[in-house]
C-alpha positions as CSV (number, residue, x, y, z in Angstrom):
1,X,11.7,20.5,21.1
2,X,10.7,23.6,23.9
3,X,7.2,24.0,24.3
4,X,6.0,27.2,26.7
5,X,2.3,26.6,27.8
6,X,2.1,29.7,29.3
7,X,-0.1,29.0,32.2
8,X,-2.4,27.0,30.4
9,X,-4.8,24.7,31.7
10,X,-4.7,21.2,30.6
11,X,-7.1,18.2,32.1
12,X,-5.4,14.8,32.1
13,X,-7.2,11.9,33.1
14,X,-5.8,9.1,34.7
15,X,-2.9,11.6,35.1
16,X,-1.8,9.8,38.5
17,X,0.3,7.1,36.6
18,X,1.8,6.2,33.4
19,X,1.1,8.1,30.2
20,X,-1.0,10.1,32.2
21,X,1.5,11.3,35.2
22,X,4.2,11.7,32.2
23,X,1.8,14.1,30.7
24,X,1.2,15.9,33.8
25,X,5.1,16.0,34.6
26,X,5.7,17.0,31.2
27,X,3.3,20.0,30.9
28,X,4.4,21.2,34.2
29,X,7.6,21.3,33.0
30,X,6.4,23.5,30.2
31,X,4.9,26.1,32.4
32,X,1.4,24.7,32.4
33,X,-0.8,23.9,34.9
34,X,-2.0,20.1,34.7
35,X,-5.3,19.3,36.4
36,X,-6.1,15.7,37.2
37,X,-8.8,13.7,37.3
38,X,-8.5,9.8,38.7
39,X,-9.2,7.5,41.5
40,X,-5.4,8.1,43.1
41,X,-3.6,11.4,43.7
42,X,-1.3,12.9,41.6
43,X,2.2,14.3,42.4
44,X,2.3,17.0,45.1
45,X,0.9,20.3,44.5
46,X,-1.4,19.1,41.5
47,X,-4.9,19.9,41.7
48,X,-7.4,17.2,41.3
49,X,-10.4,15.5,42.4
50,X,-11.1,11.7,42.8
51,X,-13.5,10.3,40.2
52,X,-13.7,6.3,38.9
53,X,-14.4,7.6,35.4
54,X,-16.5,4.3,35.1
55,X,-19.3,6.4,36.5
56,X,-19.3,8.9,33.6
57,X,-22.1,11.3,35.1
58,X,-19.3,11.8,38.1
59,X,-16.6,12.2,35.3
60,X,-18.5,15.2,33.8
61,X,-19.0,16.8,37.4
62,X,-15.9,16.3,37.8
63,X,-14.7,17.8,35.0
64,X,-16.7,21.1,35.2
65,X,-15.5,21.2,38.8
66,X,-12.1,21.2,38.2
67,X,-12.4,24.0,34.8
68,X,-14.9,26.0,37.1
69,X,-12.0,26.0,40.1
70,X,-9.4,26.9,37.7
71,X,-10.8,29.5,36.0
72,X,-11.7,27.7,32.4
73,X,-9.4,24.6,30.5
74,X,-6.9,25.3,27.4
75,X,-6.4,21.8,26.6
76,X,-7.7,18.3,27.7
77,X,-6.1,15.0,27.4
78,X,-7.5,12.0,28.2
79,X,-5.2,9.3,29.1
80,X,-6.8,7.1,31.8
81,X,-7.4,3.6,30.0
82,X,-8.0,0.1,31.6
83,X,-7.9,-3.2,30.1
84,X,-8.3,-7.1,30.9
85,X,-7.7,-9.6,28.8
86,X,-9.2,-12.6,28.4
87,X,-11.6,-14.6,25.8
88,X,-15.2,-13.2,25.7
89,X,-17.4,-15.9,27.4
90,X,-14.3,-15.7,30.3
91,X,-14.2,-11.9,30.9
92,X,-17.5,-11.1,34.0
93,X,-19.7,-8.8,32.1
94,X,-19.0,-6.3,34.6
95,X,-16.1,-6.1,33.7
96,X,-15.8,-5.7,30.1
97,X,-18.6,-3.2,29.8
98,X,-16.3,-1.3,32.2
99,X,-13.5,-1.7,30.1
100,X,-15.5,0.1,27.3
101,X,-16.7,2.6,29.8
102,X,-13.3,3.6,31.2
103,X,-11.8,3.6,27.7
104,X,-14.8,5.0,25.6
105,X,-17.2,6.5,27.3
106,X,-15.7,8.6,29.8
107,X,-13.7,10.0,26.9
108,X,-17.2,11.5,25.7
109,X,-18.1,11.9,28.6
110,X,-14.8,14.5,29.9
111,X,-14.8,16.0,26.9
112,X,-18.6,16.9,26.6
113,X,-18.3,18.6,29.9
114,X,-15.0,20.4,29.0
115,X,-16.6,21.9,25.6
116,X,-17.7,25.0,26.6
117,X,-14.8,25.7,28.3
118,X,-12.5,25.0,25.6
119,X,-14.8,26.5,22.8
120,X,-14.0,29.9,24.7
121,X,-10.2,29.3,25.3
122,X,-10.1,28.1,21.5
123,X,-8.1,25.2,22.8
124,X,-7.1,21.3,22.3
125,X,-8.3,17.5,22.7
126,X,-6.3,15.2,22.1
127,X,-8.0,11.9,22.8
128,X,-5.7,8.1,23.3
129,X,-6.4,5.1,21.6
130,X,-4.1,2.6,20.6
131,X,-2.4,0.4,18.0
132,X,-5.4,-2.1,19.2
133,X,-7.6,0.7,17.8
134,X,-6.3,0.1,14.7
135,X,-5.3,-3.9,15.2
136,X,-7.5,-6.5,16.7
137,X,-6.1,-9.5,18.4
138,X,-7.5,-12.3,20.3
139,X,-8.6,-12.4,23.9
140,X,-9.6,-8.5,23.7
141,X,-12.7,-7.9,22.7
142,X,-13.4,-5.3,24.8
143,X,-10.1,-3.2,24.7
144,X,-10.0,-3.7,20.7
145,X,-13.9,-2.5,20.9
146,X,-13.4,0.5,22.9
147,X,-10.3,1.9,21.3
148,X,-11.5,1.7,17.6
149,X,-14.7,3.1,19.5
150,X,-11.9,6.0,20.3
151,X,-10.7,6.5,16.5
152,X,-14.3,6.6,14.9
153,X,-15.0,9.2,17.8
154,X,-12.3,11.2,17.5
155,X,-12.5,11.5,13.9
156,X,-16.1,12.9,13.8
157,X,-15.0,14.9,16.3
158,X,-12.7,16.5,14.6
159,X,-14.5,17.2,11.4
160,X,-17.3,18.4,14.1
161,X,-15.2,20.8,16.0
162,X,-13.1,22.1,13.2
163,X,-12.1,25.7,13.6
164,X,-12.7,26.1,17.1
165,X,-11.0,23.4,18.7
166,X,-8.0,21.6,17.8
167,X,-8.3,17.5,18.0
168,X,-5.8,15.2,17.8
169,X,-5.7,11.3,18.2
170,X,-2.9,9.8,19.5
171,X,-2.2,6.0,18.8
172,X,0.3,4.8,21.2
173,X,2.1,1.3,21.1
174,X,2.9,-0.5,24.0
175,X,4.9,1.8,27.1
176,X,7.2,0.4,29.8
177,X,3.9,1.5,32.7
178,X,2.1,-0.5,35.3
179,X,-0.8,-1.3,32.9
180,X,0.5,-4.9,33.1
181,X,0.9,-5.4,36.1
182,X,-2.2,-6.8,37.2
183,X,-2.5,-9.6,34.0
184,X,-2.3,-13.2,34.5
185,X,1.6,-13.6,33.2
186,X,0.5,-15.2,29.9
187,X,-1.0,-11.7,29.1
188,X,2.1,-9.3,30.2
189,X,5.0,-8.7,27.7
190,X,7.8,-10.5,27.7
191,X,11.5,-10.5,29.0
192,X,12.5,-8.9,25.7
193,X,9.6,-7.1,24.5
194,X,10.2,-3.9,22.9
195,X,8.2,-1.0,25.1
196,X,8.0,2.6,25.2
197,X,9.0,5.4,27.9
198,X,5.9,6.9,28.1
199,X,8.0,10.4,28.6
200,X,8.7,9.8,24.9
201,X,5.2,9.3,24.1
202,X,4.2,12.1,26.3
203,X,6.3,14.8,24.1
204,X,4.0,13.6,21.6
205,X,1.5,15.0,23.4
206,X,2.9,17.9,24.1
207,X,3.9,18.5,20.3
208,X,0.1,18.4,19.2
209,X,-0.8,20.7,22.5
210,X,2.0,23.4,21.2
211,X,0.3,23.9,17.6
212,X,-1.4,27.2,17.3
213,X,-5.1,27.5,16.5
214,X,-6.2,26.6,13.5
215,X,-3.0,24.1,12.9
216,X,-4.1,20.7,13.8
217,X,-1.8,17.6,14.1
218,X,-4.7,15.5,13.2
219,X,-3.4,11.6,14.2
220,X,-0.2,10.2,15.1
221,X,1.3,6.4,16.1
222,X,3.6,6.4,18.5
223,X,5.4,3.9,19.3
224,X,9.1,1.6,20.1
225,X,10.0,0.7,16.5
226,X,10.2,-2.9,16.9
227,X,7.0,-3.1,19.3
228,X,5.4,-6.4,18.5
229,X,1.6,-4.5,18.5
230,X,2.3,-2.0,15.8
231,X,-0.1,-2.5,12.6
């Protein structure tokens, strides 16, 4: 599939790593301009500015910043997502607000600052939840909570915005990324589990940023066929 951006703006958060960065190296590719938005700099060249999106007033700064700097946003996408897992009375409280935060919240939060902007562009959202948006499992509450939080949000959303902004909900499986890395080894997939190249998912992406006004790819799973996590 070619996609031509054009120029166009598109906001990815967490665009300094995984899905994110393959979003960023993707719309690049396509003549866009990605703009980035995390706590860790992006590839060379790519404008940005440093923001823990757990502090969502500084995410919406950040975001009008950025759009402001740019001249305006075509599309956002926000892929920054944090999780750990671990029973409920286990997790620090701390903690598993700011998995909601990262993962909910600061989803609003990006994409209420980038509204005006993209109401005038007559651009796209496309917001990332997962098959655990759709699937719960044990030992994540939080995760689980935040990402149906993402569907329900993105739906109304949709029927909200409809006709001047195209929305789209991704709902990625697994991806072969450094979210792992971090987990006790209990949590982290195993030796032969089946994962993702976020590139893959990524074109995904960019197939719901290449439809035209008014033609929305509403939803779409993405995942390895044989992922262990799909619904």
């Amino acid at each position: 599939m070619s996609t031509d951006l054009n120029g166009s703006a598109i906001l990815v958060t967490g665009g300094s790593s995984g899905l994110g960065a393959a979003v960023v190296t993707a719309v690049a590719r396509a003549g866009g301009r990605p703009l980035v938005l995390d706590r860790h700099a992006p590839g060379d060249g790519v404008p940005w500015i440093e923001c823990d999106l757990a502090d969502t007033h500084a995410a919406e700064t950040a975001t009008r910043q950025l759009a402001e700097h740019t001249g305006g946003l075509d599309a956002v996408v926000t892929a920054a997502g944090i999780d750990v897992p671990g029973k409920l009375a286990d997790v620090p409280t701390h903690t598993w607000e700011q998995i909601i935060t990262v993962n909910l919240l600061a989803t609003a939060a990006v994409i209420r600052a980038a509204l005006p902007f993209l109401q005038t562009s007559r651009g796209s959202i496309v917001t990332i939840a997962s098959t655990l948006g759709i699937k719960a499992v044990s030992d994540a509450t939080a995760y689980c909570a935040a990402k149906f939080g993402v569907v329900g949000f993105t739906r109304a959303l949709a029927a909200e915005l409809a006709g001047t902004i195209n929305v789209t909900l991704l709902i990625p499986g697994g991806m072969n990324t450094a979210f792992f890395n971090n987990r006790d080894d209990h949590y982290k997939p195993g030796p032969h589990a089946h994962l993702n190249d976020p590139a893959d998912t990524a074109a995904a992406i960019m197939f719901a940023l290449s439809q035209p006004p008014g033609c929305t790819i509403r939803e779409m799973i993405v995942c390895a066929e044989q992922e262990s996590s799909y619904p």
